[in-house]
MARBABA-353957 format. One line per field, with one value per residue (C-alpha): chain; z, y, x; residue in one letter. Coordinates in steps of 0.2 Angstrom, whole numbers, plus 5000, padded with zeros to 4 digits. Layout:
N
kette	(A  ...)
w	(Z  ...)
v	(Y  ...)
u	(X  ...)
rest	(a  ...)
This chain:
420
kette	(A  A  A  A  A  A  A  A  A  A  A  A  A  A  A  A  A  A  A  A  A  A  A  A  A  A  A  A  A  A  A  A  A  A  A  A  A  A  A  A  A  A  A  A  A  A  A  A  A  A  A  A  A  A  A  A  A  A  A  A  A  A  A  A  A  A  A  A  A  A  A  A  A  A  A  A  A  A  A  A  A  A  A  A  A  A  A  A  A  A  A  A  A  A  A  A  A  A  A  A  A  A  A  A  A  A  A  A  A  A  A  A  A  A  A  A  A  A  A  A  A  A  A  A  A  A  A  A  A  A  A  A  A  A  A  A  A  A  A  A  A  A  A  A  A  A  A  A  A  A  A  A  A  A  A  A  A  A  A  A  A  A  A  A  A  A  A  A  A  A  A  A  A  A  A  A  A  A  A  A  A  A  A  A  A  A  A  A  A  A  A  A  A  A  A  A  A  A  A  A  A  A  A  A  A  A  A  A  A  A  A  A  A  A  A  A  A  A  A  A  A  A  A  A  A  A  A  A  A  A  A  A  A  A  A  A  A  A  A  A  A  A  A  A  A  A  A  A  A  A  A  A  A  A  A  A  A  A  A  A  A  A  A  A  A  A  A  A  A  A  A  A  A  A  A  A  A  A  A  A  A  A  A  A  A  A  A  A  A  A  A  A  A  A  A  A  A  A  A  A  A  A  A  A  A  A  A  A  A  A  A  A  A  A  A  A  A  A  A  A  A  A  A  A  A  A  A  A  A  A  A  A  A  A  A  A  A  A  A  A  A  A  A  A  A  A  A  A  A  A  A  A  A  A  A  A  A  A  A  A  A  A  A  A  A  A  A  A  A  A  A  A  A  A  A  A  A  A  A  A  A  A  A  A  A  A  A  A  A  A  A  A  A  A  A  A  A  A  A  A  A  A  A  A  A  A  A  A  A  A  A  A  A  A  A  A  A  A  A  A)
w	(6262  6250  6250  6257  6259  6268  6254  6266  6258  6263  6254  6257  6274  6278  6283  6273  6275  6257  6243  6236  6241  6238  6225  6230  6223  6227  6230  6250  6251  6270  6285  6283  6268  6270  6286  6275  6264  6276  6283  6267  6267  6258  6264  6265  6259  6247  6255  6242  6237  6250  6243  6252  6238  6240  6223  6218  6205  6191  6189  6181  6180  6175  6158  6152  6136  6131  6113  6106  6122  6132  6148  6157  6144  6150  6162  6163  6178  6179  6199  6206  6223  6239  6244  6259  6275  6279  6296  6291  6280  6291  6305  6295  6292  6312  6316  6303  6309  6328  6322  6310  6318  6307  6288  6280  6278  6264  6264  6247  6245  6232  6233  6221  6233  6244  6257  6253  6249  6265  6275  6269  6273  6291  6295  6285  6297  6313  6307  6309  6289  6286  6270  6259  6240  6232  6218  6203  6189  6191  6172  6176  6189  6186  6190  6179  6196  6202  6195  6179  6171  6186  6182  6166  6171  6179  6186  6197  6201  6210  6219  6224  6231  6239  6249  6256  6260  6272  6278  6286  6289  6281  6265  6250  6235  6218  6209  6191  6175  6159  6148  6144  6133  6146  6161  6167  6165  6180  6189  6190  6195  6209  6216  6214  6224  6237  6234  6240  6229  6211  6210  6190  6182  6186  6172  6155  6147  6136  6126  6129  6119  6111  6108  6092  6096  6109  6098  6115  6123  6139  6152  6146  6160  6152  6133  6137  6144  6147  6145  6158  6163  6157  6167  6170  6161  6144  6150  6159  6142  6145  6162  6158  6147  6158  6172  6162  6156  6174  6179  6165  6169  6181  6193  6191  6196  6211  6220  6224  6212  6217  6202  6196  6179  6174  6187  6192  6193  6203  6188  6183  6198  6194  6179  6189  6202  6189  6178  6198  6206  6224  6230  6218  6218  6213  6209  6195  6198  6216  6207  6197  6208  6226  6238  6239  6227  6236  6239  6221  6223  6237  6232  6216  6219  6234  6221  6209  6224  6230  6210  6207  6224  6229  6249  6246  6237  6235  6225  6209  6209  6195  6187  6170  6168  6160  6148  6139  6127  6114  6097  6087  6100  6095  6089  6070  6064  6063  6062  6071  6058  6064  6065  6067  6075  6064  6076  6089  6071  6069  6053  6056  6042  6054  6053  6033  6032  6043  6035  6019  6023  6036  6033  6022  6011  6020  6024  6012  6014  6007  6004  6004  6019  6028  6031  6033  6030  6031  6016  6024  6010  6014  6031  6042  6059  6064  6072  6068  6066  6082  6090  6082  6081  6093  6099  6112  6108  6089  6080  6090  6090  6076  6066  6069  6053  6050  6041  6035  6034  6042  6057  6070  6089  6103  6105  6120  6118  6125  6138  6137  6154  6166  6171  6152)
v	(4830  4820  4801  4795  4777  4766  4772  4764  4753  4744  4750  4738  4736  4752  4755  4771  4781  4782  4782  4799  4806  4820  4816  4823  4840  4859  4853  4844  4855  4860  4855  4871  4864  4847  4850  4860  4845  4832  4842  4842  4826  4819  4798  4805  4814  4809  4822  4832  4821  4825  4825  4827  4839  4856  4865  4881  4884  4895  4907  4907  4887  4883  4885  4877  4869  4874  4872  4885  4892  4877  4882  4870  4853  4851  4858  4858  4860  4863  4863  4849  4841  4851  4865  4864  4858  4840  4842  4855  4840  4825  4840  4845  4824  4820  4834  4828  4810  4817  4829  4817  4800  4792  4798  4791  4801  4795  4801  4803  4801  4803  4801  4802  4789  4773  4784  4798  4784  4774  4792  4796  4780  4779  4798  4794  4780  4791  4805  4792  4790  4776  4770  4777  4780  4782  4794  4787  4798  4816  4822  4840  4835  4844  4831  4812  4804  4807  4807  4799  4795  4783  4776  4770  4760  4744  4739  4756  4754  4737  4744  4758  4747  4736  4749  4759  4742  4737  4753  4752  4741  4753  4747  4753  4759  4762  4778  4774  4788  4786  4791  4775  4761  4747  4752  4733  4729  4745  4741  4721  4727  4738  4723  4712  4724  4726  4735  4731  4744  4754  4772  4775  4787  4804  4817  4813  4824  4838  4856  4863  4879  4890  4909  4912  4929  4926  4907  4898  4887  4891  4896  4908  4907  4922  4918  4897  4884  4864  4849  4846  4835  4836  4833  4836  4831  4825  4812  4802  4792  4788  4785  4772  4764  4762  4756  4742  4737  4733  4726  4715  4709  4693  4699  4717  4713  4705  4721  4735  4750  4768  4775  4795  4805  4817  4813  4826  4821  4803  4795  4797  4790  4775  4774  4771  4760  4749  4745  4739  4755  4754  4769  4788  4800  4822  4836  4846  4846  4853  4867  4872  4870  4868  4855  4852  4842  4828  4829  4826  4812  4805  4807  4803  4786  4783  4787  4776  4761  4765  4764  4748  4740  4739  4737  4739  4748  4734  4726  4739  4738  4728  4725  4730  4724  4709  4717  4727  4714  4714  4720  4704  4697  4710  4707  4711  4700  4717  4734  4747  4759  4777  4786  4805  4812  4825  4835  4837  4841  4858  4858  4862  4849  4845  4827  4828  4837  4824  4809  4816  4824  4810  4795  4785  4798  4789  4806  4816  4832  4841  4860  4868  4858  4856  4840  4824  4807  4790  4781  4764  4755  4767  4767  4756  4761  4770  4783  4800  4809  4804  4809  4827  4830  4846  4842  4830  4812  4819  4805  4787  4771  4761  4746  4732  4723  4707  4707  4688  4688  4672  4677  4681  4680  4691  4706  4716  4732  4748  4755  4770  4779  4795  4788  4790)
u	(5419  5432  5431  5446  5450  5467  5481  5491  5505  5521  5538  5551  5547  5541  5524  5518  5502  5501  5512  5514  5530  5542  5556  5574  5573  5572  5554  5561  5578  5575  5564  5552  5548  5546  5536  5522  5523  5520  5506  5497  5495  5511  5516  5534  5548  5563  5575  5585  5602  5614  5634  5650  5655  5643  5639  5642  5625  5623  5608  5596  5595  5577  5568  5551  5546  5529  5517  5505  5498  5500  5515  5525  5523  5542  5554  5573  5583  5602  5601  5614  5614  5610  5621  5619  5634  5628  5626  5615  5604  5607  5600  5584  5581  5583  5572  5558  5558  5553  5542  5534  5536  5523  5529  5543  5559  5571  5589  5595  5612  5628  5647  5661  5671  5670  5673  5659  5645  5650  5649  5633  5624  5631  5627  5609  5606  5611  5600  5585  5579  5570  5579  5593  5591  5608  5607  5616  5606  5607  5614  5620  5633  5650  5661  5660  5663  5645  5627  5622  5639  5640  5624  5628  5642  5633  5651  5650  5632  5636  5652  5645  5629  5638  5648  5633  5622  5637  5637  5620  5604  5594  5588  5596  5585  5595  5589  5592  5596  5586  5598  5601  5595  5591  5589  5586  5606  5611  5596  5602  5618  5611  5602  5617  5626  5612  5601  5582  5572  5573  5569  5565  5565  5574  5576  5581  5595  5592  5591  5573  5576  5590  5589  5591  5597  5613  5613  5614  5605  5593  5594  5607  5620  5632  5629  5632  5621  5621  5612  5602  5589  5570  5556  5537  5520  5532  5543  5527  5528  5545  5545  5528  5540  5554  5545  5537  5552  5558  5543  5544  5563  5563  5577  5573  5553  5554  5561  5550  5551  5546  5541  5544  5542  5529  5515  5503  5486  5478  5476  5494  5497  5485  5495  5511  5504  5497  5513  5519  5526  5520  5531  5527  5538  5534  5543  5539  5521  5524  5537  5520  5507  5513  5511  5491  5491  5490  5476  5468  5480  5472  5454  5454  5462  5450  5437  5444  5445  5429  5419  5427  5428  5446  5449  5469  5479  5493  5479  5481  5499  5505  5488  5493  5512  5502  5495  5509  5516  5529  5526  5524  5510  5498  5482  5482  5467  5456  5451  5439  5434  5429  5413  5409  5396  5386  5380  5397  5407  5411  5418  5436  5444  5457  5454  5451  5468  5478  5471  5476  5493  5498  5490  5477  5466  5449  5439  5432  5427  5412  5419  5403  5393  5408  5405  5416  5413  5424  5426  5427  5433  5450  5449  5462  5457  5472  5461  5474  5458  5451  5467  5468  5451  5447  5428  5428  5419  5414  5425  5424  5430  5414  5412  5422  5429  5439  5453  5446  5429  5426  5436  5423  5435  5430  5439  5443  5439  5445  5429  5423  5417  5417  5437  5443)
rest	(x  x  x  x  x  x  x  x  x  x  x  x  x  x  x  x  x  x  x  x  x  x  x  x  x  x  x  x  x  x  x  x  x  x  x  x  x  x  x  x  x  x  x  x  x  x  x  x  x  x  x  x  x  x  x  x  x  x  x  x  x  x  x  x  x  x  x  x  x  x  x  x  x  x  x  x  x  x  x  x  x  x  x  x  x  x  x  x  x  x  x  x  x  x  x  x  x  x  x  x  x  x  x  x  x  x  x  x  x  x  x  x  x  x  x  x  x  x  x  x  x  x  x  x  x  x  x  x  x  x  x  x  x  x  x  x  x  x  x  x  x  x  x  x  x  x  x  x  x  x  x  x  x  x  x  x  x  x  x  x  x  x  x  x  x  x  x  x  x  x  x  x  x  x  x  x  x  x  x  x  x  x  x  x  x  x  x  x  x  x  x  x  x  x  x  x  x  x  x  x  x  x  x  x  x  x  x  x  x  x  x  x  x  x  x  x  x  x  x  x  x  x  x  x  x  x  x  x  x  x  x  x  x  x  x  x  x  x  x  x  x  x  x  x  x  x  x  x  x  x  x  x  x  x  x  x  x  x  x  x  x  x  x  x  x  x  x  x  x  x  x  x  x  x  x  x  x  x  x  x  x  x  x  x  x  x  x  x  x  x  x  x  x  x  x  x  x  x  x  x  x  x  x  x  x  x  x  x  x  x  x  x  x  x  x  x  x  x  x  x  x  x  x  x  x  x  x  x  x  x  x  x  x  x  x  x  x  x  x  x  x  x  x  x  x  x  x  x  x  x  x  x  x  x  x  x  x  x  x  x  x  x  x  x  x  x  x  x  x  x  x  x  x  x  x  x  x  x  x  x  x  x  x  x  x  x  x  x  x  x  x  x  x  x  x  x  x  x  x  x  x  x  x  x  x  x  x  x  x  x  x  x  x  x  x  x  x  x  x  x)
């Protein structure tokens, strides 16, 4: 039987079974499927973003970005806001919260208008969620009046806020867009306008492919296409980034941030947690693999608690916000030269050919053994080879070395163990 400990956590007031929910998407579009999600275990369900203004979509409107025979490193979506009548979502969220009394429903919300957003957050309120998340970041809207060409307007971000928090008591969590510089100054302006929570980051804008025979980009929608956003496994290092930058803002910080952007496995989800998202959001992972996994979500962070002793899961949230630092505090008084392991090497020369093409000529390569070796004097301890090398734990982290010789501080050292 799978470990499984309390996941349980509290998002802005709202007791949650555990954090992993549903981001609005195709993903939580209707109540059959978010019932089948909540049974599988998910904490809750951020309800696909309910508009006044009901699309009409193109097909096909999803195309993948993939390396050598790798699938599904990236995914772009040109689906908008839900297409279905309101009464028809508000319906499917009121029937969800009785049938589901104990998982957390979140009404994801956009307007083009006072009106629209004031609307939306009474009839979101009526229907029973338990928090409102106002969509201020979708990029392939088809009106400049909604998604993230109102997020980048901090001035709109505010107005907008302040119009659906005194339209409820629900609280109000900002969904920010990453297309963007700083995210900090819409997010400021979200909580200055009201808003209890961020939601970071929702898909970044993009061309995933052309075909070079029509010259268009994909998907082909009749010989065009459009930017649209970009999600899955290769925006989770730009989503990282982004959220440490809010948690490293002192307004921005002190409100609770649900955190989205590539996550797929628990560990990315401990990733998250730990740069101080208490709330996660999925979508793209669900599209690949369907709703179950949650549940190597909710074992591998129990496994995770139980190995290193952690009763609560609030107590990992934010634990490594502390340790990302600025550039120019870095250490820079050393080096860790690499070592290879003999036996584990195969004798490929990727690592010979990167140093050499790409970095600091320290391998050498016998031609005949197949063999190579670092020449330390050369080395830098920039580790390219460890990165592209293809055998697992045949080049590692060695011999420490001063840059001044008489320099002899303790270092902290990256760990390695069955988690890495």
């Amino acid at each position: 039987m799978a470990l499984k400990k309390d996941l349980s956590i509290n998002f802005l007031g709202v007791d949650c079974e555990n954090p992993f929910f549903l981001s609005s998407s195709p993903v939580g579009s209707n109540y059959e499927m978010c019932a089948k999600a909540l049974r599988a275990g998910w904490g809750g369900i951020f309800y696909k973003t309910i508009s006044v203004f009901i699309p009409n979509e193109c097909s096909p409107r999803f195309d993948i970005a993939s390396k050598e025979g790798t699938p599904w490193t990236g995914f772009k979506n040109m689906e908008m806001t839900s297409d279905k009548p309101n009464e028809v979502n508000f319906e499917f969220i009121r029937q969800l919260k009785k049938d589901f009394p104990n998982k957390v429903i979140v009404s994801s919300i956009m307007g083009a208008t006072d009106d629209e957003w004031a609307i939306l957050a009474k009839e979101s309120e009526k229907a029973g969620a338990d928090m409102i998340e106002c969509n201020f970041s979708c990029p392939q809207m088809t009106s400049s009046t909604m998604g993230s060409d109102v997020g980048q307007n901090p001035d709109l971000v505010k107005h907008y806020c302040e119009v659906a928090s005194a339209s409820t008591k629900l609280p109000i969590i900002a969904k920010m867009t990453p297309n963007l510089g700083n995210m900090e100054i819409p997010a400021r302006a979200a909580i200055e306008g009201g808003a209890k929570g961020i939601a970071a980051i929702n898909t970044v804008k993009s061309i995933t492919n052309l075909d070079i025979n029509l010259r268009t980009g994909m998907p082909v929608v009749n010989g065009k296409s459009a930017i649209s956003g970009y999600s899955g496994a290769a925006v989770k290092p730009i989503a990282l980034r982004f959220i440490s930058d809010l948690m490293h803002d002192p307004i921005v910080s002190k409100v609770p941030i649900t955190g989205m952007g590539g996550i797929e496995t628990w560990r990315d989800c401990l990733e998250f947690l730990m740069l101080g998202a208490s709330n996660l959001q999925v979508t793209t992972a669900v599209m690949q693999y369907g709703y179950r996994i949650v549940e190597d979500m909710i074992s591998g962070i129990s496994h995770y608690m139980n190995d290193y002793g952690i009763n609560k899961l609030q107590d990992i949230v934010g634990t490594a916000v502390g340790n990302i630092v600025g550039a120019d505090d870095l250490d820079r008084s050393y080096k860790i030269l690499v070592q290879i392991d003999k036996e584990k090497c195969v004798g490929c020369g990727r690592c010979y050919v990167s140093c050499f093409d790409a970095a600091h000529q320290a391998i050498e390569y016998d031609y005949a053994t197949r063999v190579p070796t670092i020449n330390e004097d050369k080395c830098v301890g920039c580790h390219l080879c460890l990165n592209v090398c293809p055998v697992m734990q045949c080049i590692t982290p060695g011999k420490l070395v001063y840059k001044d010789k008489n320099d002899n501080h303790t270092i902290n050292l990256k760990e390695t163990n069955s988690y890495l």
